[in-house]
DRENDREN-171194 format. One record per residue (C-alpha): residue in three letters; x, y, z. Coordinates in steps of 0.2 Angstrom, whole numbers, always signed. Layout:
 type    px    py    pz
  ala     X     Y     Z
...
***
This chain:
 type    px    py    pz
  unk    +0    +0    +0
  unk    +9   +17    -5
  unk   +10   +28   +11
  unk    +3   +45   +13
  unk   +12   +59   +10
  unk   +13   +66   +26
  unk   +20   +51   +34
  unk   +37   +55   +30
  unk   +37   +74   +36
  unk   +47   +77   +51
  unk   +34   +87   +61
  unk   +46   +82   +79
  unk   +59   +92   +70
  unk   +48  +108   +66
  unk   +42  +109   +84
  unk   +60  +107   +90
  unk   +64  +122   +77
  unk   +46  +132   +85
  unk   +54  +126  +103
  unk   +72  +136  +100
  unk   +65  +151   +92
  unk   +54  +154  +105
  unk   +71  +149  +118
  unk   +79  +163  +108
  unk   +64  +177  +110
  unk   +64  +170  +129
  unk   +80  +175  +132
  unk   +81  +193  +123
  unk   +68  +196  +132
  unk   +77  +189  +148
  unk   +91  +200  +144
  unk   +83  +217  +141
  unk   +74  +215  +156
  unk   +90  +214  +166
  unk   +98  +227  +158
  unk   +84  +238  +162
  unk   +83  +232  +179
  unk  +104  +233  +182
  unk  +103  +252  +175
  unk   +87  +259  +184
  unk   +95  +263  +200
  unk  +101  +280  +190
  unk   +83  +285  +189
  unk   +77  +282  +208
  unk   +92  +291  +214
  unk   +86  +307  +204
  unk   +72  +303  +217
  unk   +81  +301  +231
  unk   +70  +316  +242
  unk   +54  +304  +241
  unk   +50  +293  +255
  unk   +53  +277  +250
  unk   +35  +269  +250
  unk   +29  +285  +244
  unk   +40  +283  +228
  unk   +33  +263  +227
  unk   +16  +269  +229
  unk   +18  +280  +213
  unk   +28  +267  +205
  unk   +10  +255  +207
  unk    +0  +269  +201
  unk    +5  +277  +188
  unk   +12  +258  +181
  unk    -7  +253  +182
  unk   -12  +269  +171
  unk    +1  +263  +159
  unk    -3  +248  +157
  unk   -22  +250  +155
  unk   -18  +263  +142
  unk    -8  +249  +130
  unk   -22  +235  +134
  unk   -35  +247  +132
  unk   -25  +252  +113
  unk   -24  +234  +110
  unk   -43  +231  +114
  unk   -40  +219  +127
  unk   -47  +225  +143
  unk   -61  +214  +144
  unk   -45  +202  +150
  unk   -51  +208  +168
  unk   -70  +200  +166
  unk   -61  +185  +161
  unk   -50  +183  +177
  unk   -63  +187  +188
  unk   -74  +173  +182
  unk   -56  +162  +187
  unk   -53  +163  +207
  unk   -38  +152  +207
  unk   -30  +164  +194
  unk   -36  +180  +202
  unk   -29  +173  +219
  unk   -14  +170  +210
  unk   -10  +187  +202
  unk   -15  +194  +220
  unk    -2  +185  +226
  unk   +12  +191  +214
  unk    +6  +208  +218
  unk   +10  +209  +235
  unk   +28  +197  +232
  unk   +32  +212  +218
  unk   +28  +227  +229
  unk   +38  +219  +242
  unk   +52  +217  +232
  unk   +50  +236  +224
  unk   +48  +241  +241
  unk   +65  +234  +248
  unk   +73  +240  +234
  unk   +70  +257  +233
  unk   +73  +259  +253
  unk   +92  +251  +246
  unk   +94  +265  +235
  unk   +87  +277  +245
  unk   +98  +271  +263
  unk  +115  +266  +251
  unk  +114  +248  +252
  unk  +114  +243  +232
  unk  +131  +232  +237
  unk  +117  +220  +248
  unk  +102  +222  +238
  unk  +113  +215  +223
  unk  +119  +201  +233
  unk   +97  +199  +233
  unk   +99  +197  +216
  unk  +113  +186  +214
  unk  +105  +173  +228
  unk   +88  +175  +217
  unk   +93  +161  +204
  unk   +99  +150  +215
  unk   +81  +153  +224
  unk   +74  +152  +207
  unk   +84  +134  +201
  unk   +77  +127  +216
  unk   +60  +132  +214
  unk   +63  +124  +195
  unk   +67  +108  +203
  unk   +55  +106  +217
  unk   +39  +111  +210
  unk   +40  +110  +192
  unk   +53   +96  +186
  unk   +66  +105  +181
  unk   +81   +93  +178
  unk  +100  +100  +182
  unk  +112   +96  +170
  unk  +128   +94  +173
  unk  +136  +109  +166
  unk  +120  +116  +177
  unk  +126  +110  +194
  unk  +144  +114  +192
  unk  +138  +133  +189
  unk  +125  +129  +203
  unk  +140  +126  +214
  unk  +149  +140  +206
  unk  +134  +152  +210
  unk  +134  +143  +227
  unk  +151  +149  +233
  unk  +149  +166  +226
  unk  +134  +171  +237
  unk  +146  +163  +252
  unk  +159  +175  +249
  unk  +146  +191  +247
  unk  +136  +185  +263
  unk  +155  +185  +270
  unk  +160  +201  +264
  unk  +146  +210  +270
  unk  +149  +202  +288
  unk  +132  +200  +294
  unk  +115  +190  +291
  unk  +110  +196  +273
  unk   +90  +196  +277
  unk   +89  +211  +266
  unk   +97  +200  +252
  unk   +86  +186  +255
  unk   +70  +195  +256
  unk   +73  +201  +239
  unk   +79  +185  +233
  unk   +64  +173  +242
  unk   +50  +187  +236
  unk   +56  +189  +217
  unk   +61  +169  +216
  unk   +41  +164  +220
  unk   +34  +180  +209
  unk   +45  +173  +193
  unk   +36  +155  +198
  unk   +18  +160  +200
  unk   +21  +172  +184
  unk   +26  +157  +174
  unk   +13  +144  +179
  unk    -3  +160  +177
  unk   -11  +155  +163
  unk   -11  +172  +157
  unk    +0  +183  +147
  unk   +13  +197  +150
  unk    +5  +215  +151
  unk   -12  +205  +152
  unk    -7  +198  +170
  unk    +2  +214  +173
  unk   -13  +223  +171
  unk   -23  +212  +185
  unk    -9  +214  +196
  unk    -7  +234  +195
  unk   -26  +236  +196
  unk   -29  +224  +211
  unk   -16  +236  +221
  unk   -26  +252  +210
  unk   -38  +255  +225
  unk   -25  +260  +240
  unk   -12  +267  +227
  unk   -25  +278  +221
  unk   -31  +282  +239
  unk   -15  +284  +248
  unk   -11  +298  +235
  unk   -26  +307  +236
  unk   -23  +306  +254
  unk    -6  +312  +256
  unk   -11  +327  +242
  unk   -28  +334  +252
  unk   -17  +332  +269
  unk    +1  +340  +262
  unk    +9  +328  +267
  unk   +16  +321  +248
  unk   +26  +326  +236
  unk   +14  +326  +224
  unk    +7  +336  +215
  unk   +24  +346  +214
  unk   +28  +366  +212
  unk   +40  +359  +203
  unk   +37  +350  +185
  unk   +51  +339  +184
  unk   +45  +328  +200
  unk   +31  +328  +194
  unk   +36  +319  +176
  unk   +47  +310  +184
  unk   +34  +301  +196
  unk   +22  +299  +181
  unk   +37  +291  +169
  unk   +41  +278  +184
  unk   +25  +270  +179
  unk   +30  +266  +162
  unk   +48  +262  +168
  unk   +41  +249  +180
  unk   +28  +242  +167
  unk   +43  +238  +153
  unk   +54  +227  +161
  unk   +42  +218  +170
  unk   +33  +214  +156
  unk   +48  +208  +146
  unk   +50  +197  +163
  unk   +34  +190  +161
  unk   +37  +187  +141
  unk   +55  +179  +146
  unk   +49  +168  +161
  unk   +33  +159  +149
  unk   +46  +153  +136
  unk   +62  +148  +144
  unk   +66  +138  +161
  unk   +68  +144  +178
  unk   +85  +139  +179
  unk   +89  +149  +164
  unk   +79  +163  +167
  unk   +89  +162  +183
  unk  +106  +163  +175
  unk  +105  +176  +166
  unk   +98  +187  +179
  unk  +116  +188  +185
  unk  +117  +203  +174
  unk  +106  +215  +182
  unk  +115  +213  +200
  unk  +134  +215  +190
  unk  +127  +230  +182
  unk  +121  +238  +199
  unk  +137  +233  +207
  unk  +147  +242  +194
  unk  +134  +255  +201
  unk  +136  +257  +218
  unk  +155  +255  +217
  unk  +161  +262  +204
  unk  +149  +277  +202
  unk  +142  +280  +221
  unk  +158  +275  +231
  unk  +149  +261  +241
  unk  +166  +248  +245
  unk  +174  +236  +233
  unk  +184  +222  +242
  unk  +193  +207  +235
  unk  +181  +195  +242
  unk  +169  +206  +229
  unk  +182  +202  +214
  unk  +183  +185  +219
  unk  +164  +187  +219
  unk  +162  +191  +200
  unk  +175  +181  +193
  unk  +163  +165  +200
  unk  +148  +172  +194
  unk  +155  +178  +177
  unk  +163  +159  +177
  unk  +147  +151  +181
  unk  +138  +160  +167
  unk  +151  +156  +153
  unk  +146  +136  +161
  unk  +128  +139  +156
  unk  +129  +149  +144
  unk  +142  +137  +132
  unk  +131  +121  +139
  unk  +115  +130  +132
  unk  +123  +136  +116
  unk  +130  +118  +112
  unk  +111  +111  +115
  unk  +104  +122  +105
  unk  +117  +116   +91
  unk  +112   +98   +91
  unk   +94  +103   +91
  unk  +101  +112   +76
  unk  +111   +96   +68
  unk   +96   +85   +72
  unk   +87   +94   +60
***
């Protein structure tokens, strides 16, 4: 009997081809988020004479705004209807928004108080938190290029958590809260801005009020005399809304443990930051620092690169 002719067509080999090309859009977005991420610090220290939680209340409003406006563009809003009719999805964005405004919040007060040298070590201890969080509850396998920059990883965060010469629960704070919102983000069965939109406009309501409160009583910053706080409050909502959404695109198509790796670069880039630029202190145990994480992302990086080649070859 003459076969069909689709029998011979290698459809295994054209999801492994849709599988990589979305791997690759996974990490470009991956990467700009980081590089945003590693840069912004520049931008809250313009605003440096706002209270800390002030500054994360605009941060929630005016990213809400934002993000309505670009569903609303894309005619998406009625995404909200939807969610409510879910409860264990709406619970689940609820919870992302308080682990994110937790993290923002702890952030900021770093900026604010000097102490970017710990909240980078947050950041570099994030992966790890996030590798785990691949393993236990979603099946994530280690390779063994993987463990070996786990362990690489691993000794790094030792020598930071030595360097700074006291319990790091700044550090881990950050780490814990941005390491379970980048695991609920990926299992939400929702997508980037869409679940960022729920998120901003479950917090919308005590944002909203605490502003109106702080401006009828005097006690805010805003509305400013001046015009430049004022923009600047209102641009920190888009600023907010970009990365995280690239976040949230990059955390759907790649693995934890990769999405993991490459944050590495947003903590090295506010390192650079703190020290080089702001003066906080660079130690040895700091070099010694980099030259493991730098080591452990050439592991993972050549380990993923080769992979991808014999997905490549296979086809």
């Amino acid at each position: 009997m003459q076969r069909s002719a689709n029998a011979d067509k290698p459809i295994p080999k054209r999801v492994n081809t849709s599988q990589a090309s979305e791997s690759r859009l996974g990490v470009l977005y991956a990467l700009l988020c980081y590089i945003v991420w590693g840069v912004v610090p520049i931008y809250w220290r313009l605003l440096s004479y706002v209270q800390p939680m002030e500054l994360v209340v605009h941060r929630v409003f005016w990213c809400a705004i934002a993000v309505a406006l670009v569903v609303a563009l894309q005619g998406k809003l009625s995404v909200l209807g939807s969610v409510l009719r879910q409860p264990k999805l709406l619970a689940t964005l609820a919870l992302t928004s308080v682990l994110i405004s937790i993290n923002w919040g702890i952030y900021i007060w770093c900026v604010a108080s000097q102490q970017l040298v710990e909240a980078s070590l947050g950041y570099y201890i994030n992966p790890l938190v996030s590798i785990a969080l691949g393993v236990a509850l979603l099946g994530e396998r280690l390779t063994p290029a993987r463990l070996i920059a786990v362990g690489l990883a691993g000794s790094a965060v030792l020598l930071q958590t030595f360097a700074l010469g006291h319990f790091p629960w700044i550090a881990l704070t950050l780490a814990v809260s941005f390491g379970f919102y980048g695991y609920f983000r990926k299992t939400a069965a929702i997508e980037a801005v869409e679940g960022l939109l729920v998120e901003t406009t479950i917090l919308f309501p005590f944002v909203g009020g605490m502003i109106a409160y702080w401006s009828a009583t005097g006690s805010g910053v805003f509305p400013a005399s001046d015009a430049l706080t004022n923009i600047l409050l209102v641009v920190a909502g888009p600023l907010t809304a970009l990365p995280l959404a690239l976040f949230a695109a990059g955390a759907r198509r790649i693995s934890l443990s990769m999405l993991g790796f490459l944050q590495y670069l947003s903590p090295s880039i506010t390192l650079v930051l703190a020290t080089v630029w702001w003066g906080e202190p660079f130690t040895p145990l700091h070099a010694a620092t980099f030259a493991l994480i730098w080591l452990a992302l050439a592991v993972i990086s050549g380990d993923s690169l080769w992979r991808e080649r014999m997905v490549q070859l296979a086809e």
